[in-house]
Structures are given as C-alpha cells and as structure tokens.
C-alpha positions as CSV (number, residue, x, y, z in Angstrom):
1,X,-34.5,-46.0,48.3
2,X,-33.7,-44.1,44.9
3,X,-32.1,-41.2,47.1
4,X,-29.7,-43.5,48.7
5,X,-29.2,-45.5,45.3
6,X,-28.3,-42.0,43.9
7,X,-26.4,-41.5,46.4
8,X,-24.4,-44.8,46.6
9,X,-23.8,-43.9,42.6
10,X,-22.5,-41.2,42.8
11,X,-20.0,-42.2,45.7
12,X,-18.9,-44.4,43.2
13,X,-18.4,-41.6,40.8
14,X,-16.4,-39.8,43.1
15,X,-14.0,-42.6,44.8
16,X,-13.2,-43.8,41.0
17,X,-12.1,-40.1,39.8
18,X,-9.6,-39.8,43.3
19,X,-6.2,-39.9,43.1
20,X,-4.6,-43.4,43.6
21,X,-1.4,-45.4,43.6
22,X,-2.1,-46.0,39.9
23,X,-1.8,-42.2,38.8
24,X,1.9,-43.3,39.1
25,X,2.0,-46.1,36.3
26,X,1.9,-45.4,32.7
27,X,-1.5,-44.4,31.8
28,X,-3.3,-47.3,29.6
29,X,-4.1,-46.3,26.1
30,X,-6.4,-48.3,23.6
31,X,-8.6,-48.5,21.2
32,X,-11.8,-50.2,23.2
33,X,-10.8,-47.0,26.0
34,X,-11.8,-44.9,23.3
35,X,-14.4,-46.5,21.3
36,X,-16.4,-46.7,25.1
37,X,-15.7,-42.9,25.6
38,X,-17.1,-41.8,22.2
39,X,-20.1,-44.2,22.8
40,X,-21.3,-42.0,26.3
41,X,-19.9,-38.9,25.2
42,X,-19.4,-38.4,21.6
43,X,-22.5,-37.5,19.3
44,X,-25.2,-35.5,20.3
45,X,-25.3,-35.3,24.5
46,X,-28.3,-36.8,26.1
47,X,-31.5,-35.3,25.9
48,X,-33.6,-36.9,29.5
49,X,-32.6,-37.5,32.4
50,X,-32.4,-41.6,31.5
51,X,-30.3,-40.8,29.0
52,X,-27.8,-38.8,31.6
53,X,-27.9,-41.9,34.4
54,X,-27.0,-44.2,31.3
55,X,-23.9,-41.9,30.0
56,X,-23.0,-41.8,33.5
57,X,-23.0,-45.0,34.6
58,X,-20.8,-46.0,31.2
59,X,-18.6,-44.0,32.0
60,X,-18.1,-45.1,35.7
61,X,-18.0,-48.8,34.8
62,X,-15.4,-47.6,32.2
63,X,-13.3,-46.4,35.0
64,X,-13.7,-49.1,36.8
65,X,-11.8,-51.4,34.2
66,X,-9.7,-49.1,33.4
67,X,-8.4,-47.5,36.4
68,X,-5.6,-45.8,35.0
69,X,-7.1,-44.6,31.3
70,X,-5.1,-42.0,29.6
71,X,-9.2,-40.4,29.1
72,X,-9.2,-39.7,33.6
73,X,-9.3,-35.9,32.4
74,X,-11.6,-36.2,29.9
75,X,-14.1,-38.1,31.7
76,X,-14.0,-36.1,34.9
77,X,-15.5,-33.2,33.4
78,X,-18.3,-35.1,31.2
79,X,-19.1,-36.7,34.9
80,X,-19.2,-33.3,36.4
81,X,-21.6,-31.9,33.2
82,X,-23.7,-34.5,33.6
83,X,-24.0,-35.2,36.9
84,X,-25.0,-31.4,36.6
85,X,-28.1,-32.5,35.1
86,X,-29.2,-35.3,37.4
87,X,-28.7,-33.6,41.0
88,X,-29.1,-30.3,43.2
89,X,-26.7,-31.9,45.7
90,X,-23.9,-28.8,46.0
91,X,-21.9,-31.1,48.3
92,X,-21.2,-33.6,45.3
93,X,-21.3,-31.2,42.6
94,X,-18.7,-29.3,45.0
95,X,-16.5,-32.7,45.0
96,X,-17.0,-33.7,41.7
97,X,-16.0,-30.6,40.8
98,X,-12.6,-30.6,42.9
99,X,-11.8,-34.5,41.7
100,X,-11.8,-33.1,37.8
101,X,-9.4,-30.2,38.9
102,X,-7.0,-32.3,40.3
103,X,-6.8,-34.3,36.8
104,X,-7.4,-31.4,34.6
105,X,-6.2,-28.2,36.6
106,X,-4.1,-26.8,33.9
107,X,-6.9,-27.2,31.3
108,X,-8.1,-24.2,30.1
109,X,-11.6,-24.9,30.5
110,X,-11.5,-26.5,33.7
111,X,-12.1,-23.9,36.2
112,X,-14.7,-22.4,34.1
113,X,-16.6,-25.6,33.6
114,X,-16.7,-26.3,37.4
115,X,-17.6,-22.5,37.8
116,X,-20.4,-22.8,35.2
117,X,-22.2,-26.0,37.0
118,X,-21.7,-24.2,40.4
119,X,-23.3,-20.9,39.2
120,X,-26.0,-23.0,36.9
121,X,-26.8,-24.1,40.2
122,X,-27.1,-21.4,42.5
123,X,-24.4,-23.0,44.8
124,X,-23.6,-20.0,47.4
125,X,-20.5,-21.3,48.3
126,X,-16.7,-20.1,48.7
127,X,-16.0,-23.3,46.2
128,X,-18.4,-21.1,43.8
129,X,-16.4,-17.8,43.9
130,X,-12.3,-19.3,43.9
131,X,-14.0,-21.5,41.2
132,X,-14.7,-18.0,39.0
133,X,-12.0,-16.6,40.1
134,X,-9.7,-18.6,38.9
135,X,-11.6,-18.8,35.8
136,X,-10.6,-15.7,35.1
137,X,-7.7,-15.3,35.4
138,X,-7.2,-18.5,33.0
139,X,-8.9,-16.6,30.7
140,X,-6.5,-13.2,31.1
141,X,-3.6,-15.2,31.3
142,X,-4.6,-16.6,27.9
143,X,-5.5,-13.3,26.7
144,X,-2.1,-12.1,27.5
145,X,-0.1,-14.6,25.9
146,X,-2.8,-14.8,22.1
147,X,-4.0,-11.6,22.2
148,X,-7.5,-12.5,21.1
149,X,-9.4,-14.2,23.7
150,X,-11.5,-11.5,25.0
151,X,-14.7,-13.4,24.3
152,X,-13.4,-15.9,26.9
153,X,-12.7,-13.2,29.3
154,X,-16.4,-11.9,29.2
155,X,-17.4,-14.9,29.4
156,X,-15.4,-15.4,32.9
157,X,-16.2,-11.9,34.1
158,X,-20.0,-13.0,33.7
159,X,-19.3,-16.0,35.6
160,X,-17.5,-14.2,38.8
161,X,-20.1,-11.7,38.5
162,X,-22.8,-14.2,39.1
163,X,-21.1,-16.2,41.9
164,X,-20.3,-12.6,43.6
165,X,-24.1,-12.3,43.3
166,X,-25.0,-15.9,45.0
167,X,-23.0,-14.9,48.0
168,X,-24.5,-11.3,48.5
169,X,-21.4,-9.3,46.9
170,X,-23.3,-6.8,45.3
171,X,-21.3,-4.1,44.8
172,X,-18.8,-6.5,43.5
173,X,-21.5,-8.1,41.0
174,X,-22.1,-4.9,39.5
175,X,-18.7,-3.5,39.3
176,X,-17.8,-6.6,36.8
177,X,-21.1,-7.1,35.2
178,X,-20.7,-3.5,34.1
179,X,-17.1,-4.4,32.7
180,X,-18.9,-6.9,30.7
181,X,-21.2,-4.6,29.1
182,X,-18.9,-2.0,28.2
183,X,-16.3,-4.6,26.8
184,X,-19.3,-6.4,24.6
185,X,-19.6,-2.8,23.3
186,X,-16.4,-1.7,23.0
187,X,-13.6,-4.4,22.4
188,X,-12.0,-5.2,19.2
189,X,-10.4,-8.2,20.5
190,X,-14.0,-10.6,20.4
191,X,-13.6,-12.5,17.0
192,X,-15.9,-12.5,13.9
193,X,-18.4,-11.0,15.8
194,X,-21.7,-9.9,14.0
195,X,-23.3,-6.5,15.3
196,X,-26.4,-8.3,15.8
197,X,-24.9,-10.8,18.2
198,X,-22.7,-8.3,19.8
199,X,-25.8,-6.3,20.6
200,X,-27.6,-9.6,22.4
201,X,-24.5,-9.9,23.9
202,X,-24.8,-6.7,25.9
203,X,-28.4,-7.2,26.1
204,X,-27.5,-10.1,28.2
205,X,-25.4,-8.9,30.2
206,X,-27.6,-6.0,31.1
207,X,-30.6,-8.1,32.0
208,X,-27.6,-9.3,34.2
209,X,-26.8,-6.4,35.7
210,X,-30.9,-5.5,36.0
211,X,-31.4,-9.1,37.8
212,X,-28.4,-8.0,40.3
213,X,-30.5,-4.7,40.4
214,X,-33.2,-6.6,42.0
215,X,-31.8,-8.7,44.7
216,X,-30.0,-6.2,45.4
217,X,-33.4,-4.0,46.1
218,X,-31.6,-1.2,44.2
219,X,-35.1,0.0,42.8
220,X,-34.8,3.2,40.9
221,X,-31.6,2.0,38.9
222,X,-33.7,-1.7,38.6
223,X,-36.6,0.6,36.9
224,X,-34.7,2.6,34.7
225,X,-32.4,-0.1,33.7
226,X,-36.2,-2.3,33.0
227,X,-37.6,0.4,31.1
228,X,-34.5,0.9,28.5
229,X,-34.2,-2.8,28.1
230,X,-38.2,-3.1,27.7
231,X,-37.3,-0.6,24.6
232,X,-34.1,-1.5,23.5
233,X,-33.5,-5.1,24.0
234,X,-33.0,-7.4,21.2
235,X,-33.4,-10.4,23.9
236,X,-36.9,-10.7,25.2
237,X,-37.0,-13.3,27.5
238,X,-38.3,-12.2,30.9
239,X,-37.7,-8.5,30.2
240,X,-41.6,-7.8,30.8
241,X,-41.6,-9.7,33.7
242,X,-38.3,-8.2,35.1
243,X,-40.2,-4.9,34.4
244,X,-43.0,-5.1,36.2
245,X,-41.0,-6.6,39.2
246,X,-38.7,-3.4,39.2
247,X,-42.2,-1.2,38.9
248,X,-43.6,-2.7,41.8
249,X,-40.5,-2.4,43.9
250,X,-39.9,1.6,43.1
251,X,-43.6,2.3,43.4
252,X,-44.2,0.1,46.5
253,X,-47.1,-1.7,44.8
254,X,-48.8,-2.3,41.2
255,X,-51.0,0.5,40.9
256,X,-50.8,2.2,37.4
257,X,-48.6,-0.6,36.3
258,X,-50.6,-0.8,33.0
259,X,-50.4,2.9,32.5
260,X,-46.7,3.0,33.0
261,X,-46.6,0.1,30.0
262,X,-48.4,1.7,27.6
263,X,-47.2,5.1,27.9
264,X,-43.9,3.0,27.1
265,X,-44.6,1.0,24.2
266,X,-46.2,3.8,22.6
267,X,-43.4,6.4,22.6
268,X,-40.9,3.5,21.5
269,X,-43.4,2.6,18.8
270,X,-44.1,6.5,17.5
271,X,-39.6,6.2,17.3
272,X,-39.9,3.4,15.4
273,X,-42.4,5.0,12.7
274,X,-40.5,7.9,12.4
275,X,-36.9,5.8,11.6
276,X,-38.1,3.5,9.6
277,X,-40.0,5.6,7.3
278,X,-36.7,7.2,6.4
279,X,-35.1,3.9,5.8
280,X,-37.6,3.1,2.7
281,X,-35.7,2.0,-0.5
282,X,-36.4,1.2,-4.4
283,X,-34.1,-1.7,-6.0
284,X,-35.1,-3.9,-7.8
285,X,-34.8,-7.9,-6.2
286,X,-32.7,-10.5,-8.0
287,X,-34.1,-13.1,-9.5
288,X,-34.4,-16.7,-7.8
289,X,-35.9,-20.0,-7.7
290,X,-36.0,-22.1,-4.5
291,X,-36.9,-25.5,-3.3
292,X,-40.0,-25.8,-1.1
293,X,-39.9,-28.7,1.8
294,X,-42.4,-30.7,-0.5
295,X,-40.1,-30.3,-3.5
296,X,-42.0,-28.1,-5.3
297,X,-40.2,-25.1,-6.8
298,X,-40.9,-21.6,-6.3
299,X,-39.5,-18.4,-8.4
300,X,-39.8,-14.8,-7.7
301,X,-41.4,-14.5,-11.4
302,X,-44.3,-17.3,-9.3
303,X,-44.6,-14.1,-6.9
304,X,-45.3,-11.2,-8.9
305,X,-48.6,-9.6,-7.8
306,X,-47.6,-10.3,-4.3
307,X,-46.4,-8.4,-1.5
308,X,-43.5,-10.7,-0.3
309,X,-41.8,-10.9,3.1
310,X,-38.7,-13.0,2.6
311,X,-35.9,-13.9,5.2
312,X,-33.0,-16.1,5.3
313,X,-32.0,-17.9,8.4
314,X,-29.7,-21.1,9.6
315,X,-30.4,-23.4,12.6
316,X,-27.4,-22.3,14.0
317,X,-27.8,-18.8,14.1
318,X,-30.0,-17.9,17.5
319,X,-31.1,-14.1,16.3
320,X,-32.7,-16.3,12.9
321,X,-34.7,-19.0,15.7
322,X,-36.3,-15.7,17.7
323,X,-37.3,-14.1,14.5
324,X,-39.5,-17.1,13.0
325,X,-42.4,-16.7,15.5
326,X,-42.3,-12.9,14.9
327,X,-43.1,-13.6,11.3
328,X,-45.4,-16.1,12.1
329,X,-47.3,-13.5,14.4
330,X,-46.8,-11.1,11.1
331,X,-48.1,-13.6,8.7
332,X,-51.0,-13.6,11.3
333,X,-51.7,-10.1,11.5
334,X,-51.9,-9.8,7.4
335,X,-53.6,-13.0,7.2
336,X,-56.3,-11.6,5.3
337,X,-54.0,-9.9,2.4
338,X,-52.1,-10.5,-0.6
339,X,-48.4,-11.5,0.6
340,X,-46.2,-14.3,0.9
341,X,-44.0,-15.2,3.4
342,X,-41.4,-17.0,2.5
343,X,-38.2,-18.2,5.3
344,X,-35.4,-19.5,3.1
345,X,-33.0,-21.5,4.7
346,X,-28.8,-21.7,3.6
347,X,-27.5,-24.3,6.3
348,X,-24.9,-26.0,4.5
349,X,-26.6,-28.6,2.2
350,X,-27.2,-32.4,4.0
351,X,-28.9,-35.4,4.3
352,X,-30.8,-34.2,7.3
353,X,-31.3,-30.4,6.6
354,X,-34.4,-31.0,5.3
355,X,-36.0,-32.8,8.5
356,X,-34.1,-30.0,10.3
357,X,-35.6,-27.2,9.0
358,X,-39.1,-28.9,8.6
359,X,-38.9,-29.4,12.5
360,X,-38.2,-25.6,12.6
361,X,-41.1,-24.9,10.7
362,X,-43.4,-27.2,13.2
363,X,-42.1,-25.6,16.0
364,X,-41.9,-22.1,15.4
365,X,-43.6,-20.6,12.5
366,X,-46.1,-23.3,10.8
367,X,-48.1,-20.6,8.7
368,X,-44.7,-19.7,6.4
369,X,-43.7,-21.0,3.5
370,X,-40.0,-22.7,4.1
371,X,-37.5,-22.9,1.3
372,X,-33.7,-24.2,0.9
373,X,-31.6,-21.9,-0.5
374,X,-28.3,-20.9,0.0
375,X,-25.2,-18.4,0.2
376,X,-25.1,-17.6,-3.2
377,X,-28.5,-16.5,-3.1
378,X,-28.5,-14.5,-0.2
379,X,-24.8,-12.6,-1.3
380,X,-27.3,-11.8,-4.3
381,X,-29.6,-9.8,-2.0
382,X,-26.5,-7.7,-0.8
383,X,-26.2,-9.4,2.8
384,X,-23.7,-11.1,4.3
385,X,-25.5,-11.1,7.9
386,X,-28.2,-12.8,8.9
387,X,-31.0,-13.2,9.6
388,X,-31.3,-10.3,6.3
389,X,-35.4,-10.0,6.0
390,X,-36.8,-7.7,3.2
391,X,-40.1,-6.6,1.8
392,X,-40.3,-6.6,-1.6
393,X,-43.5,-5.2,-3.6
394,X,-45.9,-6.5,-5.2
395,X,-43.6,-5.2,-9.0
396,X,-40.9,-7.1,-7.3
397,X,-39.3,-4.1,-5.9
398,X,-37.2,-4.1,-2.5
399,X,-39.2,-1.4,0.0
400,X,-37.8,-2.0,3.1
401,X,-34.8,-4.4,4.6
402,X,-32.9,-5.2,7.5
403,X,-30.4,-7.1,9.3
404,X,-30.4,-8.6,12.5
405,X,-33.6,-8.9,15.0
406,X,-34.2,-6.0,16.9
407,X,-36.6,-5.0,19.4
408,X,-38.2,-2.8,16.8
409,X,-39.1,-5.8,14.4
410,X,-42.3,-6.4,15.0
411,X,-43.8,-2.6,14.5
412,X,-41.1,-1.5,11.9
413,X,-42.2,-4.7,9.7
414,X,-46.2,-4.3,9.9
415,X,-45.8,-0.2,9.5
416,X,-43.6,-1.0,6.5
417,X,-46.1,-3.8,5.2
418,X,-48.9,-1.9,5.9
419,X,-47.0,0.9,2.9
420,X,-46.2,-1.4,0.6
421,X,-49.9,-3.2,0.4
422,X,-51.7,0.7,0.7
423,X,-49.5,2.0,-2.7
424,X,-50.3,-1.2,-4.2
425,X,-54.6,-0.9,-3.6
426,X,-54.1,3.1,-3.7
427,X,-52.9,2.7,-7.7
C-alpha cells in the first residue's frame, strides 16, 4: 500500500509539472506564491526522509492552486532534488527529470542537476549520458563566453565521466576523468582556489579514475594508481579499502596483503621524517588571548611551560573538519605529556557559532580545547590558509607549522611533537 501511495504521489508530481494550455497565459505572480515556496525550500533543506515527503507534498499542493506560478522552474528542480532523496525509481527520476528541462532547459544548472541525480543514482541509462552531455557543453559554452568557469567545466567532465562509466564506456571514462585531473592541476581559470583544496580536488578525481580502474578490471594500473593514492592522498575515504581491492585483483588473492601494507606505510613514513625535519623553524609566536566555549579566557602567557598544538579552522572549510579527529587521535597519542591542544575557531562572529562549534567539538575531537578567535589573530600567525596548525614550544617558540591537511599529518605532527617535548626534558 505505501508503494502504490508513493506511487500515486508522485504521478501527481509529474502530471502537475507537464506542459498545459495554461503555459500560454500570463504566469501568476504573488506574494503568498512566494511566501509558500520559501516555506518548503528556503532555509536549511530537510534533513529525514519525513521532512523530504513534507517539502514535497507543499510543493505539489502549491502547484495545484497555482497552476500557472511564475516559480514552475524553480520548483521543478527542488521536486527533482528531492524526490532524489525519497526513491530509487530511475523511470520517475528519468521523467521528473525531462518535466524540469522542458521548464528550465536554458538554465544553466539544469542539465547538470538532472545529470547529478541520475549519476547519484547509478541510473545506466541513455537519459544519464545526453543528460552529462549536455551538461557540458553548458558549462563550455559558458566558459567561452566569461572566461572563468573552468570549475564548472570539471565539474561536468566528472559528471560525463561517471555516466560513461554506468553504461560500460570505459575507455571513454578514463579518457575525461584524466582531463579532470590534469585540469585540477593545471588550469588557471578555477577561481580563488586554495592549494590545499586544489590538491583534494585531484585526489578526487583520481580515486575516480582508480574506481573506473576497478570495474573496469584494469588491475595493474588499479594497483599502482591504489598505492600512490594510499601515499599521497589528502582524501582518505575508502582509499584503504580501494587498495586492498586493487591488491587482490593483480595478485589473484589476499596473500601477503599485510606485507604489501606495511612495506608501504613504512617507506612513506621514513619520507616524511626526512622532510619534515628540514622544515623545523625558530620564531617566536604572537601573543593572544581567546575565548573558551565556557567563557573562560585563555592567553598564550596561560601556556607557557607547555608544548602547544594550536590550529585554526571554520565549519565551512572541509580540509579544517578532516583534520579535528587527527588531532584528537594526536592529543591521544601524547595523552600522558605536557601539551595543550588548543582548535581556535574564526567563523564569522554569530549568535549560533558558538553551538556550532561546540557541536564540532562533540562530534569530532571532544579531548581539545575549543576557542573563538578570529582573522585578525590568525593574519598574526602569518597564514592566510587554513586550516594553518603549528607547534609552538614549551618558551613559546614556533617549531614546526603547516598549511593544509595532508596525508603526511599524522606522522609529520607526532615526529615533530615528539622534538619539541625531547629538547624540552633533554635541558
């Protein structure tokens, strides 16, 4: 009975975004339109799958009294995202998806959007492919006319890539995936683009590339590719996993799997030693005072004696999220010394960072000590990236520092904390 109830909604859904005799009268356009539109799509998007079948069924019943809303477009496409997140059904997503191009086929996003819930999917469909396809060449035609969208056209490229993939193309796959790579790497035309987002940006795109690899059954480039990404990659996320998969399939089993590994990690983590022991520095750190989350205030003058491990981060920035449970498993490691941790935040200043970051300190790195700072304070530590992380002594001296994550974070920062705490006990 829910099936068919789903079902029966959704046929709804689509029969109210067809074309009509209306679509030749002057679109309506009023205030109560709108208000009803920012009350199931505005804000922050829904969260379970309640929450979704709510928005969505808004949103049809404001179609149905107003047939002819100036918002068709608009809605289309939130229908399509979040019917996205209620179904698996590739037939309606398929419609859905064709009912918002015929309202919205010169938008800029529209093709990319339908692309994007298709791929999200795993739809092997035609529909999947023109869908990226056309994406694309959206995107070049934009990038022809401004001059500055090659973001977008990554972006696209990844997209056709993937739906080449679904439909066993390949050859095709790699051929664009590897145009992705090399323009994350290369192109000047990407924005304000920090290095360390650049570099997960190829890092992406590789584990791409190593994922077509795979189904593919393209085993020796699948196991090199694995193994420099297992090194190199500043995005960890199923790397291991994708390792061991590419192992198995070049070696025909398991066997010596956990040899393999090891003999790995330990010649990336003797290069790691030997770089960042030539990257030690003597400054001396400014001075500061910061806010703790209970209000209590902490200065670096408070800190003297200590070995202190101090970041700064912001909710948005995704490189600043990965790090926090690497410093948790660092504050772990030196448990059982002298030294502070200390993760100060420099969001913008409101009446709901605090929560925010206190939620970010549940979740992720509990054991640190949170603080609100901001830009001014970290433009005094000589950074304008983030996340910035430094080790200053226990004489308030700045030994070691770096920007961005890295797949070398974890072993550069204990060999470098390791120094620091040894010179202290060794004078």
């Amino acid at each position: 009975m829910y099936f068919n109830k789903c079902k029966l909604i959704a046929s709804l859904a689509i029969c109210l975004i067809a074309y009509s005799p209306c679509l030749a009268q002057q679109p309506t356009h009023s205030k109560e339109e709108m208000n009803r539109f920012n009350q199931f799509r505005g804000g922050y998007p829904p969260e379970t799958t309640e929450q979704y079948w709510e928005s969505i069924l808004g949103l049809e019943q404001l179609l149905a009294d107003y047939p002819n809303t100036f918002l068709k477009g608009d809605i289309s496409i939130a229908l399509l995202n979040y019917y996205h997140h209620v179904t698996d059904d590739p037939h309606l997503l398929i419609e859905l998806s064709d009912k918002m191009l015929a309202l919205r086929m010169y938008s800029n996003s529209a093709y990319q959007t339908a692309a994007r819930v298709l791929v999200d999917k795993g739809v092997r469909s035609d529909k999947t492919l023109l869908y990226a396809q056309n994406a694309l060449k959206e995107a070049l035609q934009k990038q022809k006319k401004w001059g500055d969208n090659g973001r977008g056209e990554l972006i696209c490229r990844d997209l056709l890539a993937s739906a080449h993939q679904l439909l066993g193309q390949h050859d095709r796959a790699v051929e664009e995936i590897k145009t992705v790579i090399r323009g994350w790497q290369t192109r000047e035309d990407l924005g304000n683009l920090e290095l360390a987002s650049r570099q997960a940006s190829v890092d992406k795109a590789k584990t791409h590339l190593l994922r077509i690899y795979i189904d593919q059954k393209a085993w020796t480039e699948a196991y090199e590719l694995a193994s420099e990404l297992l090194l190199t990659s500043v995005i960890r996320q199923n790397i291991a996993e994708l390792w061991s998969q590419a192992y198995a399939g070049k070696h025909g089993s398991g066997a010596g799997m956990s040899k393999a590994y090891a003999s790995l990690k330990a010649e990336w983590d003797k290069k790691i030693i030997q770089s960042v022991e030539k990257k030690r520095i003597l400054r001396p750190a400014p001075t500061f005072e910061v806010q703790k989350l209970d209000g209590e205030k902490i200065t670096s003058a408070d800190l003297k004696g200590k070995a202190v491990v101090l970041t700064f981060w912001a909710g948005w920035c995704s490189p600043c999220i990965e790090e926090l449970p690497y410093l948790q498993n660092l504050k772990t490691q030196f448990r059982k010394q002298n030294v502070e941790f200390l993760a100060v935040n420099i969001d913008q200043d409101s009446p709901t960072r605090r929560d925010m970051v206190a939620s970010f300190r549940y979740q992720s790195a509990p054991l640190l000590t949170f603080a609100l700072g901001d830009l001014e304070m970290r433009k005094a530590f000589g950074s304008a990236e983030i996340p910035y992380t430094c080790i200053i002594d226990q004489n308030g001296q700045i030994r070691y520092e770096r920007k961005g994550l890295g797949v070398d974070f974890s072993v550069a920062m204990a060999h470098q904390l390791e120094w620091v705490i040894g010179m202290n006990e060794a004078h």
